[in-house]
C-alpha positions in Angstrom: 140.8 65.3 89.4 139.6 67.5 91.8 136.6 69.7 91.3 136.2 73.2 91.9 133.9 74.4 94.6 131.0 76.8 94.1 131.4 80.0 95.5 128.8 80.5 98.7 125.8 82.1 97.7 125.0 85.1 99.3 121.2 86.4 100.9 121.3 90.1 102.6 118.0 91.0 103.6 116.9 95.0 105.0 114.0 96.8 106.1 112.7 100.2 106.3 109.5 101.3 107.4 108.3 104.0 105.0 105.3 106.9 105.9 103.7 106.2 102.4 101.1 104.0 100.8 102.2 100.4 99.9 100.7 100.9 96.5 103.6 104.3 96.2 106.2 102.0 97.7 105.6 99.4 95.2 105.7 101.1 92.3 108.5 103.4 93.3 110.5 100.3 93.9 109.6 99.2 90.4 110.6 102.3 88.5 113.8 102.1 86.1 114.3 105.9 86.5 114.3 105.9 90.5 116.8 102.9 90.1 118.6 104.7 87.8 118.7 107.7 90.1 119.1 105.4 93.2 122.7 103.8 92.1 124.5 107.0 91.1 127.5 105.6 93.0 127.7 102.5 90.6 127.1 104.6 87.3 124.2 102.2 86.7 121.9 102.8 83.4 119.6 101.2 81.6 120.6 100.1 78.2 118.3 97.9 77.0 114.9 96.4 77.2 112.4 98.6 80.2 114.5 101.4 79.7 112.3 104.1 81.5 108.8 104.2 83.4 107.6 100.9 85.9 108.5 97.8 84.9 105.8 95.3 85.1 105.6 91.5 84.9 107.8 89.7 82.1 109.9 92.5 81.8 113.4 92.5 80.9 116.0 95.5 81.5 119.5 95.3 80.7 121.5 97.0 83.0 125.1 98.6 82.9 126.8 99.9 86.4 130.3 99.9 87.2 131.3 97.5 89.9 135.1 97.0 91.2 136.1 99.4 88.9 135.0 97.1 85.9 131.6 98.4 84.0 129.6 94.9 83.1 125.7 94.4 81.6 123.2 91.9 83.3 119.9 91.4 82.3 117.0 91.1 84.6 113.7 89.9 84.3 110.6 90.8 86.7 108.8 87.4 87.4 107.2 87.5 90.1 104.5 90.3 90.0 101.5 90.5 92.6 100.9 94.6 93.1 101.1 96.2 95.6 102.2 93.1 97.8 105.3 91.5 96.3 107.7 91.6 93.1 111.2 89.8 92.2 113.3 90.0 89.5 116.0 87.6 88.8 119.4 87.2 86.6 118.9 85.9 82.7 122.3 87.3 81.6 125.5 88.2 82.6 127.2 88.4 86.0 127.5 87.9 88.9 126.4 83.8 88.1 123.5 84.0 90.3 121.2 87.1 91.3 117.4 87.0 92.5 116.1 90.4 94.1 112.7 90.3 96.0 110.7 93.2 97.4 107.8 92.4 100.0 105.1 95.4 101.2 103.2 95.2 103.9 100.9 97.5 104.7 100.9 99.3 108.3 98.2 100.0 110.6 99.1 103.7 110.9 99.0 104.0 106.8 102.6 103.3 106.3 104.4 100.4 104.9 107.1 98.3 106.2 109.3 97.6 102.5 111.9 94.6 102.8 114.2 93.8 100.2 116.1 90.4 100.1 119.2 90.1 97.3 120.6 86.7 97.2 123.6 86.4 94.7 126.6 84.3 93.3 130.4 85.6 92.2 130.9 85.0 88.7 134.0 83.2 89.2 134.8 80.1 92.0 138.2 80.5 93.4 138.9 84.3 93.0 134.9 85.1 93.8 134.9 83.6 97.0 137.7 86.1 97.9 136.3 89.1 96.9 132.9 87.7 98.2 134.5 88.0 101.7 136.4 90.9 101.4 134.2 92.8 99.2 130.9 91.8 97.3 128.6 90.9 100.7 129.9 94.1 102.4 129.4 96.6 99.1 126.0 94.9 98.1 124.7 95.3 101.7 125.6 99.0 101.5 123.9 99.7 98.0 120.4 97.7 99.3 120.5 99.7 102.4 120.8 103.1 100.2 118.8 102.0 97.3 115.6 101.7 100.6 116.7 104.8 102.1 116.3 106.8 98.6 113.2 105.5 98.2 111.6 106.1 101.3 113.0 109.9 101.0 111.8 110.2 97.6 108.2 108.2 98.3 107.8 110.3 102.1 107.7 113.5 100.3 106.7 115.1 97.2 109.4 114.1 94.8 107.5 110.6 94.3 105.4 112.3 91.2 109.0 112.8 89.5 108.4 109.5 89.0 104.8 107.9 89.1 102.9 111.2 87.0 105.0 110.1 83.8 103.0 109.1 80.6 103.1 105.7 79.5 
């Protein structure tokens, strides 16, 4: 009997070089509300777990956007943690069936920061994900990482970024 093959797993990577402080990138980057804010377009929320504030190592948020016209939850975990250099978060629940997210900083010499974000994912299903995976899910995912970075060096290059690092704990 034949076997069913995995659907291709998918890595989109994107820069932006931001006129802020590494340390404002990072933790912009890491903020539930500003991701919130961020992925208007996909009706995303937090519903669960970090549901406001920065998320820090070992935390879990369960999200709920609306993707393909279908709302769905995931749950994510931040795991890899090393401020203001590096954090990743990766899939413990849900779909798509695989999803890592990194972010890398790195500090530039004119007091900037060059912020690159790397998603890597899986469809959920193997015969009808690899279709939408070429006709849909690399192209749309592309576009949200490419806004989600643009928001967030608009919000971190001017005053807006205490919206969401001056909150209390």
């Amino acid at each position: 009997m034949p076997t069913l093959a995995r659907t291709p797993v998918i890595t989109i990577r994107h820069e932006v070089h931001i006129h802020a402080p590494a340390e404002r990138c990072f933790d912009l980057a890491r903020s539930v509300d500003l991701h919130v804010d961020s992925a208007a377009e996909i009706a995303a929320r937090a519903v669960g777990g970090r549901m406001h504030g920065l998320s820090g190592a070992g935390d879990a948020t369960i999200w709920s956007a609306r993707f393909c016209g279908v709302r769905f939850e995931m749950t994510t975990r931040l795991e890899d943690f090393s401020r203001p250099t590096r954090f990743g978060d990766r899939l413990t629940r849900g779909l798509p069936r695989r999803f890592e997210h990194v972010y890398r900083f790195e500090p530039t010499p004119e007091g900037g920061c060059a912020v690159s974000d790397e998603l890597t994912f899986e469809a959920p299903f193997p015969l009808l994900g690899r279709w939408l995976e070429r006709l849909y899910f690399a192209r749309r995912m592309r576009q949200l990482v490419r806004q989600r970075l643009e928001h967030i060096k608009g919000i971190a290059e001017n005053g807006d970024w205490r919206r969401y690092l001056d909150q209390p704990p």
